[in-house]
N, C-alpha and C positions, 0 to 999 in steps of 0.2 A: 585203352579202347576195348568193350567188350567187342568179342567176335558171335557174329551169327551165324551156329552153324545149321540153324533148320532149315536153311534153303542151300541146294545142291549148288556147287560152284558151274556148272556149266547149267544155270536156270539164272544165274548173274551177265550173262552176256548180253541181258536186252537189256541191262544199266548203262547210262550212255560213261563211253571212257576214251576222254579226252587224250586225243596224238601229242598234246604239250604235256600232257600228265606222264604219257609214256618215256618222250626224249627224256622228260626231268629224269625217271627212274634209271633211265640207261646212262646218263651220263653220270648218277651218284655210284651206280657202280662200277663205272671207268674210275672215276676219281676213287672213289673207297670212302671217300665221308662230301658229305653235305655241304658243309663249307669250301670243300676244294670244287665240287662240282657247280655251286652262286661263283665263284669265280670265271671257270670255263663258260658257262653260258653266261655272265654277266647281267648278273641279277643277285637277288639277297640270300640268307641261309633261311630265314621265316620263309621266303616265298616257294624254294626248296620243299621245305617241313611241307607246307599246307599242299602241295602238288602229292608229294610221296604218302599224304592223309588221306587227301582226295580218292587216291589210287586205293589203297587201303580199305577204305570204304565201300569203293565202288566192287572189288574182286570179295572183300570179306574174309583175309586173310592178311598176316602179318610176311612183309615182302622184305623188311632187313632184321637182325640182331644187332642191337646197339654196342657196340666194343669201346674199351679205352681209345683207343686212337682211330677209331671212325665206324664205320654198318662196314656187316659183309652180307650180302640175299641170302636168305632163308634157301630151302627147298622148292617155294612155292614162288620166290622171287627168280632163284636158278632156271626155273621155266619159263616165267614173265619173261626171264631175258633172252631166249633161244626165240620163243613166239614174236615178243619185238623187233626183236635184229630182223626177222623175216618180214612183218610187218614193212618197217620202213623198206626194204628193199624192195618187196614188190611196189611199192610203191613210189620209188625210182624209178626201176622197171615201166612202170606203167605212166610214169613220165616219160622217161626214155621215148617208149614206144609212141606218144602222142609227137614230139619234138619229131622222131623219124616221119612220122606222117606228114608233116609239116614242110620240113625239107628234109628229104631221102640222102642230100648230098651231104648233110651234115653228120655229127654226133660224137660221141667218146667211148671208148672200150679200154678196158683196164686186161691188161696182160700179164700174165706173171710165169715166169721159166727159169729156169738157172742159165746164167751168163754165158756158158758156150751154144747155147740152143739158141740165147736171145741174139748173141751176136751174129748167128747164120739161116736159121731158119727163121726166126720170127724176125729177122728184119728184112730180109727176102716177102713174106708175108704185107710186109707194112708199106713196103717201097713199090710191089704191086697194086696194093687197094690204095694207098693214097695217090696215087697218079689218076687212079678214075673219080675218089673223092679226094682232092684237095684240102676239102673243108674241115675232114674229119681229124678229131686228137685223140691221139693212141699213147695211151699209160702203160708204159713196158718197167714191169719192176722183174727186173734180175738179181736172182743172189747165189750166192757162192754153194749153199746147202738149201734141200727144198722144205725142208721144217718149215724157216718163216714164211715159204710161198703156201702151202697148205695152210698153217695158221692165218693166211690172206685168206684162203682163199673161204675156209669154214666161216671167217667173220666179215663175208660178203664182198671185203673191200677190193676184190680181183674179180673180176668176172668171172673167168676161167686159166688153168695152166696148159704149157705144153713142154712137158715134160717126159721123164722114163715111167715106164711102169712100175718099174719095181719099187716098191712099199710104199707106194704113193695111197693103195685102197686097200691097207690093213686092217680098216676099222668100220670096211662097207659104207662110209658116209660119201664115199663119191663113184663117179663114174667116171670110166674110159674107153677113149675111141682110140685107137689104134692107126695113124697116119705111114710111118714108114720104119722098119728095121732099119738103125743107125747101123755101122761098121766103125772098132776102133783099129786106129793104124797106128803103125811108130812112123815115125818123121825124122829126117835127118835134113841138115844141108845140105845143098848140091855140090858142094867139094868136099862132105865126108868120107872117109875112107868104103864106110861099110853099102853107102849106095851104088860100090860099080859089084858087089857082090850080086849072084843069081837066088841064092837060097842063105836065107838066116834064119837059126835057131832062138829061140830067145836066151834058152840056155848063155847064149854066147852074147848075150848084150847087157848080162849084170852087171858086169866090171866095166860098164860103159859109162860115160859123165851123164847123168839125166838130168832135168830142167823140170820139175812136176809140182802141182801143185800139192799143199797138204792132205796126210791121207782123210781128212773128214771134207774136204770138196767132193766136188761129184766127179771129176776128172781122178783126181787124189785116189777116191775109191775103186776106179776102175782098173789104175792100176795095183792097186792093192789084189783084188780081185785077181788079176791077170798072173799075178807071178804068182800068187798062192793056188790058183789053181793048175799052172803048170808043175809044180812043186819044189819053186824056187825058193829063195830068199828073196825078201825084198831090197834091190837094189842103193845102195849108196847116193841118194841124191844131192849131187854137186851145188845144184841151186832150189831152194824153195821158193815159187812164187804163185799166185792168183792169176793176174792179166796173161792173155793169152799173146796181148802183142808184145810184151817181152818174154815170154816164151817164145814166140817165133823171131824174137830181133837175136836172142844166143843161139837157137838152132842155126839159122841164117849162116854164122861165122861159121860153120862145119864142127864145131865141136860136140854139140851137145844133140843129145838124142829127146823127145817129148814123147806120149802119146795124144792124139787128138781125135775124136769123131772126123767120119770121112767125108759128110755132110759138110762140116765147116770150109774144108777144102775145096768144095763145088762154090760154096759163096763166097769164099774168102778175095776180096779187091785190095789189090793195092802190097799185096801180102809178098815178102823176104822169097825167093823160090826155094820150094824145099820140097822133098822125093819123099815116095812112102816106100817103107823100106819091105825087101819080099820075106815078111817074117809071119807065121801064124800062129793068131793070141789063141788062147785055148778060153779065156772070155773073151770074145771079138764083137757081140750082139747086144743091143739096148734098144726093145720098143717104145719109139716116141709117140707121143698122142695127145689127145685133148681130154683133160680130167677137170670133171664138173662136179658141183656137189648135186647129188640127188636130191630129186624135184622140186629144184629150185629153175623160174622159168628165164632163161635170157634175153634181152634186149635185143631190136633189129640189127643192129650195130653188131653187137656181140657174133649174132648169129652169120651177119653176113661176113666177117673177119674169119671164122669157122668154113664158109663154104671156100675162100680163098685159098687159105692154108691146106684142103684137103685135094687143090688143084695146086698147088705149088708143089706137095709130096707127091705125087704121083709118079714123074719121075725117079725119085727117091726111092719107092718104092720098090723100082725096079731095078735099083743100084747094085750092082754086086762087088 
């Protein structure tokens, strides 16, 4: 294909460029080659070609590098696919918003947090607004580390996170609101020794049995955090684990010590009784909030899950 470059690529936008031209482009770059992407969209690898030509034609620039084992986007494709991915979204969005018009009582919001957050604040959040919308379905993706919740979130598929601050907006691509200063506490069983104590040191809780999760969780790292900033060692953990309700099913037996957000204990139903113990972390603080990507616009849904959570922190808030 020769390229023409005597016309300025942004005097090409009044070319008409077709939204099936676009997906095709976006999904040869999920896949990495043409034949894997006629597959996924269930269609041929020629009808592929001639979309990704089409495209080509119509922008006036070469959008993949042909490799032995499949295309990787060019420079000029690397953008194609940042302006795309927003394209289709707004245009979700803007579905979205016509469906809320339609029935107010309805819709879907994609939520994404790491698993101690989702299991007490946002679902605090959820058990609120779906009581006044029944009809509504809420996409809660929790995970252990907020990597894959950010990587949600840049590639649209999350609406928004509520999460910690910290290094969530290293790279300026998103924004944060600020809901409520979390508190962590240690936790014991109610017939551990060390909860009839008035004062504890942490010093004096190294050589205690712990129950925590790994140090690259978000929990993991806080205790990481905690004992290196008092200027400990990091404790000996008796048990490694993720789920928070077998972390509190071996607290429960009085043996083993955790740390947990103090928030989780405000929601916590149904939950082993267990005492916070009178020890101060020298990291005890994590601002939680709602981190959006920048100007990207959100859905009525979205936004009104947003006004709920910012009335459910409010007490939190003012938790000490």
């Amino acid at each position: 294909m020769q390229w023409d470059n005597t016309m300025q690529l942004s005097d090409r936008i009044g070319r008409p460029m077709k939204l099936h031209d676009l997906h095709v482009f976006i999904a040869v770059v999920q896949a990495g080659s043409m034949s894997k992407a006629a597959e996924l969209l269930n269609t041929t690898q020629p009808a592929i070609s001639r979309s990704i030509a089409e495209l080509e034609r119509t922008i006036g620039v070469r959008l993949f590098d042909r490799k032995p084992l499949g295309v990787e986007p060019t420079e000029y494709g690397r953008a194609l696919l940042d302006g795309g991915a927003a394209v289709f979204d707004d245009l979700r969005q803007t579905i979205k918003n016509i469906e809320f018009l339609a029935d107010p009582a309805a819709g879907e919001v994609r939520v994404g947090s790491p698993a101690p957050i989702a299991a007490s604040f946002v679902s605090a959040v959820v058990d609120r607004l779906s009581r006044q919308y029944p009809r509504m379905v809420f996409q809660i993706v929790a995970t252990d580390t907020e990597t894959p919740l950010r990587h949600g979130l840049s590639e649209r598929i999350i609406d928004f996170l509520i999460a910690r601050r910290a290094g969530a907006l290293s790279d300026g691509s998103f924004d944060f609101e600020a809901l409520y200063d979390d508190l962590f506490v240690v936790v014991a069983g109610a017939t551990n020794p060390w909860v009839r104590r008035r004062t504890v040191r942490l010093a004096e809780l190294v050589s205690a049995s712990w129950v925590l999760p790994p140090p690259e969780s978000v929990i993991g790292s806080v205790a990481v955090e905690t004992f290196r900033a008092g200027g400990l060692d990091y404790p000996r953990v008796t048990v490694v684990t993720v789920p928070r309700e077998v972390r509190m099913s071996l607290v429960a037996t009085g043996r083993f010590l955790t740390i947990l957000p103090k928030s989780a204990l405000r929601f916590s139903s149904g939950s082993p009784e267990v005492k916070v113990l009178p020890v101060k972390l020298p990291f005890s603080r994590g601002p939680i909030g709602i981190i959006t990507l920048k100007n990207r616009t959100l859905s009525p849904v979205a936004r009104l899950f947003i006004q709920h959570a910012r009335e459910v922190a409010r007490p939190l808030a003012k938790m000490k």
